[in-house]
C-alpha positions in Angstrom: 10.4 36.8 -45.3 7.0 38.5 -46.2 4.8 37.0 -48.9 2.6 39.6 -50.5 -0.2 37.6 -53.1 -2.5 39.6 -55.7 -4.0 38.9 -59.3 -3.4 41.5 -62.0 -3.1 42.1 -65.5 -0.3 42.2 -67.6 -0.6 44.9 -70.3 2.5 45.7 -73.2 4.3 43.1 -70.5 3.8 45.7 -67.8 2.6 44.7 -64.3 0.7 47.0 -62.1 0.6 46.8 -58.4 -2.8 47.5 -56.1 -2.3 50.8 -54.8 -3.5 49.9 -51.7 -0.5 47.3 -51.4 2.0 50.7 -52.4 2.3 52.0 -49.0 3.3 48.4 -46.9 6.0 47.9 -50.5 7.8 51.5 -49.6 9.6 49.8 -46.3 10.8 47.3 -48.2 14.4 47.8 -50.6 14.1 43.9 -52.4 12.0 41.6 -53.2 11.9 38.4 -54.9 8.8 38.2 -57.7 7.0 34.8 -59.1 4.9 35.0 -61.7 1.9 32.2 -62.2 0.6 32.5 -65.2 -2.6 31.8 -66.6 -3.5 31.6 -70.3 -6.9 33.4 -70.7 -9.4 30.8 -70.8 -11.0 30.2 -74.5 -15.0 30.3 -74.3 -16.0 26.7 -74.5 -18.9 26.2 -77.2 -20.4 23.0 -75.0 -23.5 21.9 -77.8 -21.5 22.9 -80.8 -21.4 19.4 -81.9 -24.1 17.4 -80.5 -23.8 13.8 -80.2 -26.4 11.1 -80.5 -26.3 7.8 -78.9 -28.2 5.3 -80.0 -30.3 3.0 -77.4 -29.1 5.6 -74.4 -31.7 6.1 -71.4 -31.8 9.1 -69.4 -31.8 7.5 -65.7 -34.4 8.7 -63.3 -33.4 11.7 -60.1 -33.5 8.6 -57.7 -31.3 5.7 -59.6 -28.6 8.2 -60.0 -28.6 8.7 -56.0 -29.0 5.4 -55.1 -26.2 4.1 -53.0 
């Protein structure tokens, strides 16, 4: 068995394949296909909601590599 890997989009549920992968695909008459999917990532607003905490003390460079 051959494994073939590549990312691409899926557009109206449609998958396209490289081009350059087209040629090694044409010797071949089945295939198995499994889809990992990844939801598109939602942009993360990190200081939307700040947060203050009382009596907190930013520790020095060196304390936080002390070992």
């Amino acid at each position: 068995m051959h494994a073939i890997e590549f990312e691409t989009e899926i557009k109206n549920g449609q998958l396209t394949i490289p081009a350059h992968l087209l040629p090694e695909l044409s010797s071949y008459q089945y295939g198995k296909v499994v889809l990992l999917l990844n939801e598109k990532p939602k942009p993360k607003k990190l200081f939307a909601h700040k947060v203050k905490i009382d009596n907190f003390i930013m520790p020095k460079r060196e304390e936080l590599y002390e070992s």
